[in-house]
N, C-alpha and C positions, 0 to 999 in steps of 0.2 A: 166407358166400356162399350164396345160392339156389340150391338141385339144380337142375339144367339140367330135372331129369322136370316141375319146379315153374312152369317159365315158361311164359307163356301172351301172347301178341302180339297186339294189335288192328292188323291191315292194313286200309289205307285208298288205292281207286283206283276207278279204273270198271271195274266186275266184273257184266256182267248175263249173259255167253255169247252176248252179238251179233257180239261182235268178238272173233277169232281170234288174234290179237295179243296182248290182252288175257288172253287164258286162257294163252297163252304165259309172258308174262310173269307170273301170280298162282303158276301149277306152279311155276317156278323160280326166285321170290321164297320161297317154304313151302319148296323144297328146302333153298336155302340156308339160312334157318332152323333149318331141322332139322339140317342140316349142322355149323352154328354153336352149337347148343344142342341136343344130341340128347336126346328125350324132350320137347322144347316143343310146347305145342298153342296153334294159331293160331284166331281168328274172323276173318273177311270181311265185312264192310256189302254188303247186296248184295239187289236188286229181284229176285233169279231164284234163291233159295234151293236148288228142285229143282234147277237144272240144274246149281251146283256141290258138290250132297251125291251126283249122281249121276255128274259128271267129273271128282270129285277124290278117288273113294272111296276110293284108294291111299295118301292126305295126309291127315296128324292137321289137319284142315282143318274149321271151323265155323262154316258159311254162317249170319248173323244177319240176320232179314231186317227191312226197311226202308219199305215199305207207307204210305198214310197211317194205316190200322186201326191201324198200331203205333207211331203218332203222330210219323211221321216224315215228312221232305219228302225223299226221295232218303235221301240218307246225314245230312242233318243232322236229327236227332232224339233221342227217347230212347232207342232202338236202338245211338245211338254213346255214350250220356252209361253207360247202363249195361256196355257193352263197353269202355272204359277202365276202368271202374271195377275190374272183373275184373281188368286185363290189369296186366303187368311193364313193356308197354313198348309204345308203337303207332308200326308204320312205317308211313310214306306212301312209296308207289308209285308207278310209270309215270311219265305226265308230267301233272299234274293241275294245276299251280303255273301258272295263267294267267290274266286277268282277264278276259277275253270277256265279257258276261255276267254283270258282276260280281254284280248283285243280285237272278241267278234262281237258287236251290239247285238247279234239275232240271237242271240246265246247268252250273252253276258252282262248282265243290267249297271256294272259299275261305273261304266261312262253317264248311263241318264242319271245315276243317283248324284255325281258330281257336279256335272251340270245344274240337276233341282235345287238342292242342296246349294252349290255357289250363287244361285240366282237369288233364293229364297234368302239366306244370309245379309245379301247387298241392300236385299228392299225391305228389310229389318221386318220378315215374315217366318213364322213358328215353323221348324224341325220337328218332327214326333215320329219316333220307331214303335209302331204302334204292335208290342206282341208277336216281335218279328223271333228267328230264329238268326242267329251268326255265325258263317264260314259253309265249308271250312274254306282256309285260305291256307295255302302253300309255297306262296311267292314271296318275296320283299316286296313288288310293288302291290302287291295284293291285299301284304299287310299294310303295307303304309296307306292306301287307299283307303281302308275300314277304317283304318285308327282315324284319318280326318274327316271322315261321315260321320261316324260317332261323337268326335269329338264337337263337331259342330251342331250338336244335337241340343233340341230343348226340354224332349224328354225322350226315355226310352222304356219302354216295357219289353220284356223276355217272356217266350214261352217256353224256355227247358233251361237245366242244368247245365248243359253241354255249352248254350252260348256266355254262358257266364264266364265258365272254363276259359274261354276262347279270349274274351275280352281281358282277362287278367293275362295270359299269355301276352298279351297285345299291350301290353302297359300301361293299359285307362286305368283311370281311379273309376271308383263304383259310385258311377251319377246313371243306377240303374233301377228298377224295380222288377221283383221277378212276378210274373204275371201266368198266362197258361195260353193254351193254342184256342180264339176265337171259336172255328169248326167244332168246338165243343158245346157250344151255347145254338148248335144248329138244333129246332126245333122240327119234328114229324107232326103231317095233316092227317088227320083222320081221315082224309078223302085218299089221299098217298094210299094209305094200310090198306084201305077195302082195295082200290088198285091191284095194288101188288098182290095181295091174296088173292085176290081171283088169278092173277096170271101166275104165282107161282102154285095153287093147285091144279090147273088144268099144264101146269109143264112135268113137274115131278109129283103132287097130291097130295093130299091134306099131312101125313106122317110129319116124322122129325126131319127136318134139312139142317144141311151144314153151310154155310157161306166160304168160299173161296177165293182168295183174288192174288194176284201174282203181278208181278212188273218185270218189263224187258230187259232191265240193269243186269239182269244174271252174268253176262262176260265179263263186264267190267268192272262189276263188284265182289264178285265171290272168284276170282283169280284165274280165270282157266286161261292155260300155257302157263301155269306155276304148279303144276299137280293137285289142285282144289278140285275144281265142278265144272263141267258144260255144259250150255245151254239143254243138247241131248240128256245126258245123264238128271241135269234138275228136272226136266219134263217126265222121266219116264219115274222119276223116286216120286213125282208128285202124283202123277196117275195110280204109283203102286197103292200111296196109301189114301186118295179119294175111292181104286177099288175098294179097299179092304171096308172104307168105314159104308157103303153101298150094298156090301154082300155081308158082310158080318153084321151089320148093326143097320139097316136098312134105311141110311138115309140118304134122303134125296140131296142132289151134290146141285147148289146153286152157287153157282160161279159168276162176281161180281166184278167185272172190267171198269173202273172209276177215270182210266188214260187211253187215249187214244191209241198210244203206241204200242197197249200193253195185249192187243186182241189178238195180236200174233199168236204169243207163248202161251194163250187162255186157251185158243182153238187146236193147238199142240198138244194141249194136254188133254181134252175133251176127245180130240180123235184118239188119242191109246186109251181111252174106259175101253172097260168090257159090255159087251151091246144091252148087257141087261142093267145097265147102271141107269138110274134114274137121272137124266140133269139138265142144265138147262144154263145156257149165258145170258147173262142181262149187262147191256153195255151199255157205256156214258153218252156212249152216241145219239140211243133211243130214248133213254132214261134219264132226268133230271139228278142230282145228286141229294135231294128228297125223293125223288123214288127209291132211288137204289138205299139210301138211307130207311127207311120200310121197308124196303126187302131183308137188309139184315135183323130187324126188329121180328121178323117172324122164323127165323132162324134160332137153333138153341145154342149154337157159338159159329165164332170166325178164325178161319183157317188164313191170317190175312200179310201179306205182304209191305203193302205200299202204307208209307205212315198214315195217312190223312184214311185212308180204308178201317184203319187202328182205331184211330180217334173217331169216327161215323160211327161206329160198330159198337163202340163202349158208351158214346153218349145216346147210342139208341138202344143204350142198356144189356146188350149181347158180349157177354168176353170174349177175348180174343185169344189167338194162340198166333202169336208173332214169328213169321219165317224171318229173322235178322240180318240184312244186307248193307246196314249203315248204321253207325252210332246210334243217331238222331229215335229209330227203333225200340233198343234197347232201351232209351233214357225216356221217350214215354210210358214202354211198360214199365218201368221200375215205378214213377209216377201214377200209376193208375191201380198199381197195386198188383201185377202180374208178372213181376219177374221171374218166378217159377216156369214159368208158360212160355218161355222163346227158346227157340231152336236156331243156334247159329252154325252157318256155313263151315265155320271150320273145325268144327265140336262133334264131329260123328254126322254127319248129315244124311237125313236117308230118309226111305216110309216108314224103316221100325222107329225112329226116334219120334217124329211126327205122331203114327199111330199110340204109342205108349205115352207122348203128353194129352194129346186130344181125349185117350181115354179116363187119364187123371181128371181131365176138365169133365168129362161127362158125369163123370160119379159123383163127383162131387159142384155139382155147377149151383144147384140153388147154395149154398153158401159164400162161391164168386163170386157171384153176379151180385149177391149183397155186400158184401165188399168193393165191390167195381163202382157199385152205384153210388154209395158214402165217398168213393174218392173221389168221385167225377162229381159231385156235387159239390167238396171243398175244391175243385181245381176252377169249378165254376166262378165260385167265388173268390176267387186267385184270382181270375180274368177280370173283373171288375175292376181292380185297379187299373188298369188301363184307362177304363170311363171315367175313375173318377179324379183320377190324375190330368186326362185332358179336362174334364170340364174345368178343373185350377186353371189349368196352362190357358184355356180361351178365355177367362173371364167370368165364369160361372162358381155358383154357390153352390 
């Protein structure tokens, strides 16, 4: 058997520090790692090398970077042909397994995964989907690309219902394990908390706050030019009801940008408050995804958008009230125990619908949040099979 000190993992997902979520998830894919193989050192494929030798300086963790100068197109290149080569074993991450895009690498990760995957295969080196999410896929060649990454797989962990779904549509046999989203085993510093309480009482003050967070997806997921929602129209029904709960119920509106992309639609709707609204933006930009993870902790719920926003929110113990833009949504609230709590797109959408769930959640929130917290504690322990399935698969007891 390989000393655990001996292994070495090539991790493969989107890892650049744009997205908060994202760092979520890489920290607590390396934990369990190491968890599972104590003394393994991991590489990362990744456009932003600084910024994970400098957030993950804690993690036997070795940002590889990906550049064209390093003859790479994103992640497919010689960056990843040489990082298997190294490696005992390369796990894929997150939820990368989808066809959008099939045949742009800056966009679409299914050419490096075939690649990895074929290389790793040949030099009789471990396959592990480590807690990933799957699809969607919409193509035949989209399908048939999943179906042979999968199938070439030595194990696989699931974090939702939805990729299970997916995989039987696709006509695997079930050599799966369902497991749960890592970024839920993200833990908060007590240095974070004092942080962020000083900067969100000198922004909005000590009272109740609400956490908010939104993502850019709005066109293209909630249908507009099909009679749905525009971007206009989401921004102004969301200003309507962070007025209301500002002037009615006096709380401070912290608005939580976890994506790069997403500070457009967040600064769109912060400019239609009304001037006496308390509030304040904290972006991924300035903030770690433990900060911003403490900002929602001092919050009494979230108003929240983007999945991984969902999943921060409820593992740092705050419920969430889920604006619904994608399956994936849906299927962790039901999961966490809040299915009551989402508000989808095409179900009446508006600030009354919004207002009148946030205020079911306020009235009754200390009985949520004990509810939220018993689930996330069994999904915790959902996610451990992950660990303990790799440590089988490397050689450990």
């Amino acid at each position: 058997m390989t000393a655990s000190r001996q292994l070495r993992f090539t991790i493969l997902g989107s890892y650049t520090g744009r997205n908060a979520g994202d760092c979520a998830i890489l920290e607590n894919v390396v934990r369990g790692i190491v968890e599972a193989c104590p003394g393994a050192e991991c590489e990362v494929l990744t456009i932003n090398p600084g910024f994970v030798r400098d957030m993950f300086a804690d993690l036997p963790l070795k940002p590889i970077r990906t550049m064209p100068w390093d003859l790479s197109v994103k992640t497919l290149g010689l960056p990843l042909v040489r990082s298997v080569l190294r490696s005992n074993a390369v796990v894929i991450t997150s939820a990368i397994l989808f066809d959008r895009k099939f045949w742009n690498p800056l966009y679409n990760y299914l050419s490096a995964l075939v690649t990895a995957v074929a290389m790793a295969k040949a030099l009789g080196k471990k396959v592990v989907f480590y807690s990933v999410g799957v699809g969607p896929v919409y193509t035949w060649k989209g399908r048939k690309t999943v179906r042979w990454l999968l199938s070439k797989a030595d194990m696989i962990t699931l974090r939702e219902q939805a990729s299970r779904d997916i995989i039987a549509q696709l006509g695997l046999p079930e050599r799966y394990t369902m497991a749960a989203d890592p970024a839920l085993n993200q833990q908060i510093c007590p240095a974070d908390i004092q942080t962020m309480q000083r900067t969100l009482n000198d922004a909005v003050g000590p009272g109740p706050r609400v956490a908010i967070n939104l993502n850019a997806y709005i066109d293209s997921w909630t249908g507009q030019g099909k009679g749905k929602l525009s971007q206009d129209a989401f921004c102004r029904e969301i200003a309507n009801a962070a007025n209301h709960l500002a002037e009615a119920w006096d709380y401070g509106l912290v608005f939580i940008c976890t994506q790069y992309m997403d500070d457009a639609v967040m600064e769109n709707v912060i400019n239609r408050l009304a001037p006496q609204s308390r509030a304040v933006l904290l972006k991924n930009r300035a903030y770690n995804h433990r900060q911003l993870m403490a900002a929602m902790n001092l919050c009494d719920f979230m108003i929240g958008m983007r999945l991984h926003c969902q999943i921060l929110s409820v593992a740092a113990g705050t419920p969430c009230l889920a604006l619904n833009y994608a399956p994936k949504v849906r299927n962790f609230m039901e999961m966490a125990g809040l299915a009551d709590y989402v508000v989808d797109f095409d179900k009446g959408f508006g600030a009354d619908r919004i207002i009148e769930r946030a205020s079911h959640m306020r009235d009754h929130l200390h009985e949520i949040r004990l509810g939220v917290n018993e689930r996330v504690e069994a999904l915790k322990c959902q996610q451990k099979q992950s660990v303990r399935l790799l440590r089988e698969l490397m050689g450990g007891t």
